[in-house]
N, CA, C and O of each residue as an XYZ file, in Angstrom:
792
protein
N     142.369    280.608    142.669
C     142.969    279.437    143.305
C     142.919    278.214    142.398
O     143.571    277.203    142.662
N     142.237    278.306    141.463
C     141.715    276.935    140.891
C     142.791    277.060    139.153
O     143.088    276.114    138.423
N     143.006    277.967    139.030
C     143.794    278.292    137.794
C     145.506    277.570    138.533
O     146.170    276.695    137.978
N     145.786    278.110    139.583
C     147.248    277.218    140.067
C     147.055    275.793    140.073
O     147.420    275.115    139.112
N     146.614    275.389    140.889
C     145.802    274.099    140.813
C     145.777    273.203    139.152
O     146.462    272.198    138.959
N     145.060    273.680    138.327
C     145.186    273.323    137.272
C     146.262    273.334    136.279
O     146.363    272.632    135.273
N     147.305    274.533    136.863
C     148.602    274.512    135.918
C     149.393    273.454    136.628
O     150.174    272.795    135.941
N     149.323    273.273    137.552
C     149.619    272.046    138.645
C     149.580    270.769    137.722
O     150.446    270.220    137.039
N     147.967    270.447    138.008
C     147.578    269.083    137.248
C     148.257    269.004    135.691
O     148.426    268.009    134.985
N     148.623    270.609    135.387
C     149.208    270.076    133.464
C     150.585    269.631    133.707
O     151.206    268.756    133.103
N     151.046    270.518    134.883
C     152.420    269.714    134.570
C     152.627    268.543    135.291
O     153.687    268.102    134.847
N     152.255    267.864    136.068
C     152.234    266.503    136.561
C     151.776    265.791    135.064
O     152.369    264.744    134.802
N     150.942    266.191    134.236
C     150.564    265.170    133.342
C     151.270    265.265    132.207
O     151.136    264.326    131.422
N     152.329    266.566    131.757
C     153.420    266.807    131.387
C     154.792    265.708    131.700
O     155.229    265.151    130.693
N     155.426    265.402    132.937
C     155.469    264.748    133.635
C     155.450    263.251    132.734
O     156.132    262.739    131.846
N     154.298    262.919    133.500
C     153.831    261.458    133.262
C     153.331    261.492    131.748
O     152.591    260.570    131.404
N     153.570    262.190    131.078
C     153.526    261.735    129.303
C     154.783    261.217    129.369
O     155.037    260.026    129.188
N     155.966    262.473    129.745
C     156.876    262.314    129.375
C     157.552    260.279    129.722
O     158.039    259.439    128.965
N     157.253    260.274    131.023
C     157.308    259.050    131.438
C     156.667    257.651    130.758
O     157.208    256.583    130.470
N     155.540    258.031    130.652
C     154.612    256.875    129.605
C     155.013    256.520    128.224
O     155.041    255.369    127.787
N     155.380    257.801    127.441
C     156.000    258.109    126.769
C     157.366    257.232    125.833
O     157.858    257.275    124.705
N     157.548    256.499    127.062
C     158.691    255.132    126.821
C     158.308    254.579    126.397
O     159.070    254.408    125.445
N     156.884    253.476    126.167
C     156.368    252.890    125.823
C     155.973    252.796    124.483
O     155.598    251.724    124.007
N     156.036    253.988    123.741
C     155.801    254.152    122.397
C     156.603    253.674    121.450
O     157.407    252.779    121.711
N     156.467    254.311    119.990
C     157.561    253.545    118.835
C     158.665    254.963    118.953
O     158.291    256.130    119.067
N     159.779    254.586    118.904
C     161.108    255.692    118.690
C     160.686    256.703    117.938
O     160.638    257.818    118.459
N     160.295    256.531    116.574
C     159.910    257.853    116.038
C     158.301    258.640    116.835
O     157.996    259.788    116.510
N     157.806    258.188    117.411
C     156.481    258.746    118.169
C     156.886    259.157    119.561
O     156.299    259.986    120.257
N     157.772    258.594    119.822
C     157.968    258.824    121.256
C     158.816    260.416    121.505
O     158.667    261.162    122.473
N     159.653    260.614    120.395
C     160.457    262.214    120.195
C     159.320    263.151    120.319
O     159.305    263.845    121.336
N     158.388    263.288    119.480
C     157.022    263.950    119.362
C     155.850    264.322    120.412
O     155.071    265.255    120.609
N     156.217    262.870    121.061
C     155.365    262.694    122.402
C     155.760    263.689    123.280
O     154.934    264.438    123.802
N     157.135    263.775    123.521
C     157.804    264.175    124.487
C     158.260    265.879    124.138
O     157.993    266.698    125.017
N     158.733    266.223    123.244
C     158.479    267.575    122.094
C     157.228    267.821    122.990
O     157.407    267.948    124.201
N     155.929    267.900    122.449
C     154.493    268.187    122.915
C     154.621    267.908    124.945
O     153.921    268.636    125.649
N     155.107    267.345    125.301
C     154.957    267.350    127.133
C     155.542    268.674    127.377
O     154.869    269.500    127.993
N     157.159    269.081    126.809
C     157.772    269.855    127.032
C     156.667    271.484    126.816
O     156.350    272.277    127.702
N     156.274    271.529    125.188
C     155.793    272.648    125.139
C     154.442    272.768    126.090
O     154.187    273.866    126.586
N     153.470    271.490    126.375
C     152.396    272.234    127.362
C     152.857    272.445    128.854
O     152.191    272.904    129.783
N     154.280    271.959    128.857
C     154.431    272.346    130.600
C     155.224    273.935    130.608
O     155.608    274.564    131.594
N     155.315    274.339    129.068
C     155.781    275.944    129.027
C     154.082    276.466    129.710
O     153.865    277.150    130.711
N     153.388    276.038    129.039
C     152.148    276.680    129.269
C     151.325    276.585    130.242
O     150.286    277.231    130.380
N     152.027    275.284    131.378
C     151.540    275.626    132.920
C     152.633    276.116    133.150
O     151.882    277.024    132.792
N     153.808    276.547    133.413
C     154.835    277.267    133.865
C     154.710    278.554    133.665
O     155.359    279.377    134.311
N     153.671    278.932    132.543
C     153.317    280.337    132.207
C     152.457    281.182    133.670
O     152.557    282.379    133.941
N     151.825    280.380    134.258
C     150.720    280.467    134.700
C     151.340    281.497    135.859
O     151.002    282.659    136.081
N     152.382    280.672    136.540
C     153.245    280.982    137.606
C     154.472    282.015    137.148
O     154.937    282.844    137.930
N     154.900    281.865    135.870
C     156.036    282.475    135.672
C     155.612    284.064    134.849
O     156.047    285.136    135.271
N     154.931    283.978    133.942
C     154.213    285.375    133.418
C     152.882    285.501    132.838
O     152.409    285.828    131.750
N     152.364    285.035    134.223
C     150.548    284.961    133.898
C     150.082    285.987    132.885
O     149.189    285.608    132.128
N     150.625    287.458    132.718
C     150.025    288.346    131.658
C     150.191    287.737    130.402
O     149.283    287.793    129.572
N     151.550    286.998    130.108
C     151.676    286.991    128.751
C     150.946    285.196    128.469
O     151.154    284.549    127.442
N     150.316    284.830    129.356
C     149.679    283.432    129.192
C     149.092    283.262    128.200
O     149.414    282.217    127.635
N     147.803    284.258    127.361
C     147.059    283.716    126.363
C     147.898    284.048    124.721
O     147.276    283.933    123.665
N     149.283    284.436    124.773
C     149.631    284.654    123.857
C     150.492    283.258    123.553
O     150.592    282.628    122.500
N     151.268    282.925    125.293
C     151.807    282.054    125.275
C     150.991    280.667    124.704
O     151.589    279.990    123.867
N     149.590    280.222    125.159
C     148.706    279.114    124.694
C     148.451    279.639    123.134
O     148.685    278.689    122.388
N     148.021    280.919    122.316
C     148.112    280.840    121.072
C     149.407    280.300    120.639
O     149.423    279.739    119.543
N     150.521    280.376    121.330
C     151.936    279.663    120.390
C     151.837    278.342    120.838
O     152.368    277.641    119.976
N     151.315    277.480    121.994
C     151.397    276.191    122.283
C     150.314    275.449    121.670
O     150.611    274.372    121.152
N     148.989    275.875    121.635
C     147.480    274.861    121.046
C     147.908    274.549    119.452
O     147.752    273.421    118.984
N     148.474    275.675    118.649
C     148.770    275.183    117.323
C     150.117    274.107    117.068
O     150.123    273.117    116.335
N     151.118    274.578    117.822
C     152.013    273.710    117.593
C     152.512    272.442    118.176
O     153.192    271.615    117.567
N     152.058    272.345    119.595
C     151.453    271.220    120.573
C     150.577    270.139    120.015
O     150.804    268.940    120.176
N     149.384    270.723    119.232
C     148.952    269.861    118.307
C     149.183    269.287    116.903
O     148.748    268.247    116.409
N     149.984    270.239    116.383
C     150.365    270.185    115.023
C     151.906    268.285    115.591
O     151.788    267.159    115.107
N     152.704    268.596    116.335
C     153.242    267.599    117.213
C     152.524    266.753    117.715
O     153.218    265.763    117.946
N     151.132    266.547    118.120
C     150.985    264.928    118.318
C     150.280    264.405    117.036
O     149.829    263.261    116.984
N     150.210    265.183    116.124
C     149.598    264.763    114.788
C     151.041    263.631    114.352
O     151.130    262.443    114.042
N     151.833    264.553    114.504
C     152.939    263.657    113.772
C     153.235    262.747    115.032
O     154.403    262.426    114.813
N     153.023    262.392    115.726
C     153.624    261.352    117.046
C     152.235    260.261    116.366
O     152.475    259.148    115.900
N     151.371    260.625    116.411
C     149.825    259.684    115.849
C     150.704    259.020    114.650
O     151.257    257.922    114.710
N     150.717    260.067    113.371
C     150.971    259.575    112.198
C     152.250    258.397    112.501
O     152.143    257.255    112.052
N     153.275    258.767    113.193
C     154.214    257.761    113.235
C     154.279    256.524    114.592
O     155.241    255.875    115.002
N     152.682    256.541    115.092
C     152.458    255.723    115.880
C     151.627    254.482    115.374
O     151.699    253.304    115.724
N     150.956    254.995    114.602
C     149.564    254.404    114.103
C     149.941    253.749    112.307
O     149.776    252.594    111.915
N     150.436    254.864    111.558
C     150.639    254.502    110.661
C     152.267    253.963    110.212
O     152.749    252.850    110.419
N     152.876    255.084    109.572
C     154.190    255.230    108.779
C     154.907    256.777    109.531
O     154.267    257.761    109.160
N     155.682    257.004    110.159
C     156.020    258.451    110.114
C     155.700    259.430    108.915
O     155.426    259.185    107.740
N     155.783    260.206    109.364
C     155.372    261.941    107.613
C     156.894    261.956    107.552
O     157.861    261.804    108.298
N     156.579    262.245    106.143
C     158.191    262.209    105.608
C     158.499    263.935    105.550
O     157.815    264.826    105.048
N     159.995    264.009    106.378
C     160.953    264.944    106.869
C     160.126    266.265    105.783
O     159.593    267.082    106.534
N     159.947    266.574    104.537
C     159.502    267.679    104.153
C     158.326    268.073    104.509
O     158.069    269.264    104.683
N     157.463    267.115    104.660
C     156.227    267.034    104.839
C     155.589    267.513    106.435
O     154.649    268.273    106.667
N     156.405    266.828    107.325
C     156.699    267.585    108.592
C     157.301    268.413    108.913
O     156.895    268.768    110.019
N     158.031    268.945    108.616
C     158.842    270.585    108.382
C     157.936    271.418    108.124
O     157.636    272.447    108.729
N     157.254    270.710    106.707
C     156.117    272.241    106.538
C     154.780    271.901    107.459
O     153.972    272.792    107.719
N     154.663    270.951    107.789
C     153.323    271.314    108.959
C     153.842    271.746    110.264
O     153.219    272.672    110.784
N     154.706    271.341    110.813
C     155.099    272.602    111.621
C     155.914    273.644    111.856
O     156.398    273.925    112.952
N     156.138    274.455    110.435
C     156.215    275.663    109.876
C     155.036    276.633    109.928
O     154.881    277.759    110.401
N     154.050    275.536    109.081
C     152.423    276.159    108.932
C     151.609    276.646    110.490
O     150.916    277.627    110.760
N     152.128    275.294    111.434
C     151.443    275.985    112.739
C     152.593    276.693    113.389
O     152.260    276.821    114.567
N     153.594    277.134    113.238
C     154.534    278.004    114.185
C     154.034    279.382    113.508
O     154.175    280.500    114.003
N     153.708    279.217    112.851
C     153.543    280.596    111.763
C     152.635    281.096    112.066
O     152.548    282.312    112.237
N     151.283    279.885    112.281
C     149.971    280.681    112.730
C     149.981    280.708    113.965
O     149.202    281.645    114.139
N     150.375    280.279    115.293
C     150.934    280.483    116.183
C     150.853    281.576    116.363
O     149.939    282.273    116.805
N     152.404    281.912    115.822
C     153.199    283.671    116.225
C     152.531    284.709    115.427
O     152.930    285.858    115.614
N     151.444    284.494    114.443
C     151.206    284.945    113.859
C     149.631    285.893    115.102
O     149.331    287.080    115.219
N     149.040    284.605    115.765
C     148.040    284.852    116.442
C     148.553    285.528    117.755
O     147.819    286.215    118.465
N     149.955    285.263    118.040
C     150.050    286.116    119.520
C     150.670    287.536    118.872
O     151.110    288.369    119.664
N     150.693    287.719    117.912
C     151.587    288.417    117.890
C     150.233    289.878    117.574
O     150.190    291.018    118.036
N     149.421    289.240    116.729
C     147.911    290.158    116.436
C     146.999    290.205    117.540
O     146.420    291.142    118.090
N     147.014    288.687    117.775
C     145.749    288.891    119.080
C     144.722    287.765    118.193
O     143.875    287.052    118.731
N     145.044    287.806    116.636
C     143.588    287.566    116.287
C     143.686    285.985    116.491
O     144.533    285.503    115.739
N     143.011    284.993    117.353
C     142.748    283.730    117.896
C     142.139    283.166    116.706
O     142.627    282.045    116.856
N     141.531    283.070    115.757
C     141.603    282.325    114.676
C     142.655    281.907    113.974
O     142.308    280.971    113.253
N     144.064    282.240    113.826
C     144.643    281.893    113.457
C     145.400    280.827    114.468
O     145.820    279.758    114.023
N     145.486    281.038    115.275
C     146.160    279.914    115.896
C     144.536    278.256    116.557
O     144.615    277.107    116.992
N     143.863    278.823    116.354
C     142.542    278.047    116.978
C     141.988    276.484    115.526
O     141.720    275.283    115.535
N     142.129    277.875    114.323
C     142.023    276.940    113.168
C     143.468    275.745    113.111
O     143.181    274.614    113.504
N     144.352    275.878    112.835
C     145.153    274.623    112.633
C     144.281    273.752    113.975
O     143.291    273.053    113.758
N     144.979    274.003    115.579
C     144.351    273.590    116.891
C     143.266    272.683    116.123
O     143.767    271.628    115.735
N     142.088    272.814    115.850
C     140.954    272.255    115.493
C     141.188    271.047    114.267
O     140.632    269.950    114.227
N     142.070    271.541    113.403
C     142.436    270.814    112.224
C     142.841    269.894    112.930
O     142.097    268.929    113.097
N     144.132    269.926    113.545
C     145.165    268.822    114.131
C     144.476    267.777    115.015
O     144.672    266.572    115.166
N     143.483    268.761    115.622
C     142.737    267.630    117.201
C     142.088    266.676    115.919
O     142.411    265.490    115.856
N     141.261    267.207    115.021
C     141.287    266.544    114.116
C     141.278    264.996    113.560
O     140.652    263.940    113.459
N     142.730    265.875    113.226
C     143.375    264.966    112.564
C     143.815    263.971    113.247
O     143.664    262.932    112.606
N     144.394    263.773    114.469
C     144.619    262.442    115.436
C     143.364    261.834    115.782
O     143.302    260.607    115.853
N     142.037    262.778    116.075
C     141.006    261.631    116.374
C     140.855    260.621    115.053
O     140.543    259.433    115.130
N     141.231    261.567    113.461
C     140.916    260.164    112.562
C     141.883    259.246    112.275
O     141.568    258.111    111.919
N     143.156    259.631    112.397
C     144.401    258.248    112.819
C     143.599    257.476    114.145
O     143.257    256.294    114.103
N     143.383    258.332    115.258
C     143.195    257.027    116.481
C     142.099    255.933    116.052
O     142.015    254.743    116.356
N     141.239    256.792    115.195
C     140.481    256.068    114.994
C     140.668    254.197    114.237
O     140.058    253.128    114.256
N     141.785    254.734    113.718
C     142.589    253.889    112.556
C     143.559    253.128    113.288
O     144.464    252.619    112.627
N     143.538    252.941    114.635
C     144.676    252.551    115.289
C     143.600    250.868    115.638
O     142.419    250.813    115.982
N     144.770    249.471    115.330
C     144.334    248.327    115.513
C     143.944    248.017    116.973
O     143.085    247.143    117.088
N     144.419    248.575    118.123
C     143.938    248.393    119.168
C     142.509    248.988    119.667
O     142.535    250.072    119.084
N     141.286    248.963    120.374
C     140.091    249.336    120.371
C     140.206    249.889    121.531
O     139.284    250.694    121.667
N     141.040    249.849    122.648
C     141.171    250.880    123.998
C     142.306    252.299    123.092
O     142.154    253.507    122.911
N     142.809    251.834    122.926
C     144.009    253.248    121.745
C     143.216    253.878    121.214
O     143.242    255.107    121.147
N     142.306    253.103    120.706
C     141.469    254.238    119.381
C     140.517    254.927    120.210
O     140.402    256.140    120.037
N     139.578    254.158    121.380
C     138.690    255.126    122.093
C     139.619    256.270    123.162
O     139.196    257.388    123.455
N     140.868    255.732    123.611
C     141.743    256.639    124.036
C     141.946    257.954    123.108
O     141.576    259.123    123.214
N     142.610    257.318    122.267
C     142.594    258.658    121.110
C     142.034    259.377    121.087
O     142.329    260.539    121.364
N     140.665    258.820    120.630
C     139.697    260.137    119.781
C     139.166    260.420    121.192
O     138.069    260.871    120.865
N     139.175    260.476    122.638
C     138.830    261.319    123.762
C     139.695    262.121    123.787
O     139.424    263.295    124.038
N     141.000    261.706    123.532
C     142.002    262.929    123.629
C     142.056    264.409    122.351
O     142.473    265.568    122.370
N     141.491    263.662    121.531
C     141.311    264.430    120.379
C     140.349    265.480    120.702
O     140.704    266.632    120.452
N     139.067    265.268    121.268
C     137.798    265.859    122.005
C     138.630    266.660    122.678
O     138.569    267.833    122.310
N     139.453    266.410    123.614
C     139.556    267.541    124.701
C     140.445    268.308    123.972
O     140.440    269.511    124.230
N     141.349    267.833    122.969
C     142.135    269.139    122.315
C     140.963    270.250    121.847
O     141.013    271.441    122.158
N     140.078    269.737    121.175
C     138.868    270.544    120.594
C     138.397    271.072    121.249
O     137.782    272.084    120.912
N     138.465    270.555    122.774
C     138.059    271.330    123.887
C     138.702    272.098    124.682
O     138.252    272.716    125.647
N     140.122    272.055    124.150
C     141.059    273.039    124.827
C     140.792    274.315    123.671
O     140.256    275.265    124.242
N     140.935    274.472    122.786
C     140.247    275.228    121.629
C     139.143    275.960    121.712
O     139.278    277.151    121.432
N     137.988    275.550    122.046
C     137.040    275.955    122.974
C     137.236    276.835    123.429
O     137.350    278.015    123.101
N     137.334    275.818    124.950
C     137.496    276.651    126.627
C     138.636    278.355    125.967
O     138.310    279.540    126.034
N     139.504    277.938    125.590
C     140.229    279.048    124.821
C     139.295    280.396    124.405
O     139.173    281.441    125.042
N     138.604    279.967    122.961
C     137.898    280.996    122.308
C     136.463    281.541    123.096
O     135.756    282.496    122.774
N     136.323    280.753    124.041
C     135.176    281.353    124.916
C     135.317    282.155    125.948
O     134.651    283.173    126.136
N     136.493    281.580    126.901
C     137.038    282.087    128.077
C     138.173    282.591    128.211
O     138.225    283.388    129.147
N     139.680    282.364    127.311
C     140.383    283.195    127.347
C     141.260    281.866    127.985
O     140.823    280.718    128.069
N     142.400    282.263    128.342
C     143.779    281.645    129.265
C     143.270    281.351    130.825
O     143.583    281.980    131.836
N     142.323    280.112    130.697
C     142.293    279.839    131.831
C     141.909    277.754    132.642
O     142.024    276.630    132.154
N     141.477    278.273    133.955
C     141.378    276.193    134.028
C     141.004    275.078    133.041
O     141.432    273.942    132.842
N     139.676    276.126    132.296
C     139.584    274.728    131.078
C     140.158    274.826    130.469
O     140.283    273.756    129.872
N     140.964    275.793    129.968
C     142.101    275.167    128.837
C     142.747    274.718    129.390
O     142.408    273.616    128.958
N     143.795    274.390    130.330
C     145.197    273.756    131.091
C     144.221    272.519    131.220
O     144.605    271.541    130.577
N     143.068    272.361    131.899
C     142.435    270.960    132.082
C     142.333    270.596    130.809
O     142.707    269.427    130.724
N     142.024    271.004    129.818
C     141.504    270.107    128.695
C     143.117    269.691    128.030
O     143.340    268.552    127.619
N     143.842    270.451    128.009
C     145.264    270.566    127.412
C     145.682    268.919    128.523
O     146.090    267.843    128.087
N     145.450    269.214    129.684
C     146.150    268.354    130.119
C     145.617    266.353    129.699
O     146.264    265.368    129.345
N     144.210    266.604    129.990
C     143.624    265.644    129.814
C     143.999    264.882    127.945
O     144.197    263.703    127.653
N     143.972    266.210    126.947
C     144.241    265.405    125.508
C     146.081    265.297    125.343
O     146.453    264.732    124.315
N     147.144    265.788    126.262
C     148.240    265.428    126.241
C     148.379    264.101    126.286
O     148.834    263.434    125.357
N     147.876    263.520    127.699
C     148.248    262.330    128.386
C     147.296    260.935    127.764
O     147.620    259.748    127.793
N     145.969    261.591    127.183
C     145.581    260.324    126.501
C     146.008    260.382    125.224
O     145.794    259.323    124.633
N     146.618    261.354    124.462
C     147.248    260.542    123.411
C     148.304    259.636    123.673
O     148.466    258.494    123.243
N     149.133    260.445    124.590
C     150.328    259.413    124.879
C     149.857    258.156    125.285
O     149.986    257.180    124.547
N     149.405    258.094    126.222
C     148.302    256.797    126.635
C     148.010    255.565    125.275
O     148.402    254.406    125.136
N     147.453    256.142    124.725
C     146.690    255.717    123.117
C     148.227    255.388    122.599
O     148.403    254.190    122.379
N     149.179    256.098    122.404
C     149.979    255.734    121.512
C     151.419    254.451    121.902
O     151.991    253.565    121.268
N     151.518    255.125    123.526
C     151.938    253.992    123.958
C     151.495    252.366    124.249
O     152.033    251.541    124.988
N     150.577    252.272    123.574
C     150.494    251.012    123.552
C     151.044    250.445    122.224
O     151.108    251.112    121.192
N     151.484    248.992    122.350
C     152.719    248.224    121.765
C     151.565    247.437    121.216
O     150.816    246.813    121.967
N     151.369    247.464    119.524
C     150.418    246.369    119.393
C     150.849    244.862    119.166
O     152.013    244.552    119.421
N     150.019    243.979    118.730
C     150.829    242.920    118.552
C     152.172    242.426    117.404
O     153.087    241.612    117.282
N     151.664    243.302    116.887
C     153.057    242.884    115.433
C     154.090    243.526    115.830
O     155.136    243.073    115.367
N     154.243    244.761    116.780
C     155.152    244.843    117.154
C     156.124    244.487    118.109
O     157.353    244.493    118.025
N     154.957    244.006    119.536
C     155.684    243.248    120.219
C     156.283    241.592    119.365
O     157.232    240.925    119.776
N     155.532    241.296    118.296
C     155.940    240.185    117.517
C     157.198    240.495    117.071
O     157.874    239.494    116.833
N     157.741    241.551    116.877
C     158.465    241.496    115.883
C     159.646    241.922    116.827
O     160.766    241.778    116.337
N     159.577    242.404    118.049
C     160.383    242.932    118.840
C     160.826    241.488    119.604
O     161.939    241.545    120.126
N     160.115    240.209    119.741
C     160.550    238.959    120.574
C     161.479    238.286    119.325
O     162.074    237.261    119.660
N     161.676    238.734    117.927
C     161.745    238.037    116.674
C     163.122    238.061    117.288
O     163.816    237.121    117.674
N     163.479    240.058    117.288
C     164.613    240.326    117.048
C     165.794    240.013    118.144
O     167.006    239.820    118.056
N     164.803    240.060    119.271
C     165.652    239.908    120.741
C     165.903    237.997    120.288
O     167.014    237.473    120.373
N     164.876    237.369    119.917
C     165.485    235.727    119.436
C     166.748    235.605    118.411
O     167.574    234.693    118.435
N     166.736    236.358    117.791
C     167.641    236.653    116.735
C     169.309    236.721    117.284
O     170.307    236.022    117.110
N     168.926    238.215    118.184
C     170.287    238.623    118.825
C     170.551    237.507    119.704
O     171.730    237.161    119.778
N     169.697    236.871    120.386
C     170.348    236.123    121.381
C     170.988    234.705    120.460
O     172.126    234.324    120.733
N     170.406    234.183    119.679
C     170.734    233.172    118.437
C     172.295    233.420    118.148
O     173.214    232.604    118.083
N     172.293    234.634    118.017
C     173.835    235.088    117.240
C     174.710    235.459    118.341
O     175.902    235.281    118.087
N     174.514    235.811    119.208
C     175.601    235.811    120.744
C     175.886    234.439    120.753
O     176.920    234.034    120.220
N     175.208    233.781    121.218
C     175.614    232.254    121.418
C     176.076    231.339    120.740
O     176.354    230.191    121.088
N     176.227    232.143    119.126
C     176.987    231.307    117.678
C     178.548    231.576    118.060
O     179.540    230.914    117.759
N     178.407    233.005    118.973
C     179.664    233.393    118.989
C     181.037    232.604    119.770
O     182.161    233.100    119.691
């Protein structure tokens, strides 16, 4: 009973990424929303072909995460430039399909771990101090969807932990810091300047 329930809570928070999600920068926000889509494959699994569930989460934990790495990188920093993101998520689709396709969960668990990673040390790097402790909790529970995974298999703690590090990255990333809302009142002064020249 508690496994429905929890594929429940992922996709409501699937959902409400996708929604929060607005709030972010254009290039982070594609990524954001990319990553809602693939973990609500993986509560839809639950209900739609519970057998093939833990093959389905080996193809979502690597590439789900390998995707908010790059939503971080182009939230926090500079976007990854187009080759550079191609081959990181090449590298996790690969180990992915590579892990459902064997069984063997190290391959898809290692990137997973890399990536949770890798956004807790961007969030960390993020100028806002609620973003960055947002972050790196969300980063934790990816590590902890990883986990719950390699201990227990396709079940509530992974969809809970999955759900919980979806929605606080988005959380973390949707926030607008100040140079950007600065720079966003610049431009709306700007446009309105030049309508009214007209």
């Amino acid at each position: 009973m508690i496994e429905p329930a929890a594929a429940l809570l992922l996709f409501a928070s699937c959902l409400a990424a996708w929604l929060v999600a607005s709030g972010a920068r254009p290039a982070a926000r594609v990524h954001l929303r990319f990553a809602a889509v693939l973990f609500a494959a993986l509560a839809a699994a639950v209900f739609v072909v519970s057998p093939a569930m833990a093959a389905i989460a080996l193809l979502v934990l690597p590439i789900g995460s390998g995707v908010l790495v790059l939503a971080s990188r182009a939230a926090i920093a500079r976007p990854l430039e187009s080759a550079l993101a191609a081959a990181l998520l090449a590298v996790v689709s690969l180990a992915g399909l590579g892990a459902a396709i064997t069984g063997w969960m190290a391959l898809a668990l290692a990137p997973t771990a890399l990536c949770a990673g890798s956004v807790g040390v961007l969030a960390a790097r993020s100028a806002e101090r609620l973003g960055a402790i947002q972050g790196i909790a969300a980063a934790l529970c990816l590590l902890g969807a990883a986990s719950a995974f390699a201990l227990e298999g396709a079940d509530a703690a992974l969809t809970l932990f999955c759900a919980a590090g979806l929605l606080g990255v988005t959380l973390a990333l949707s926030r607008s810091g100040p140079a950007v809302e600065e720079r966003a009142g610049r431009d709306l002064r700007t446009a309105i300047g030049r309508w009214r020249a007209r």
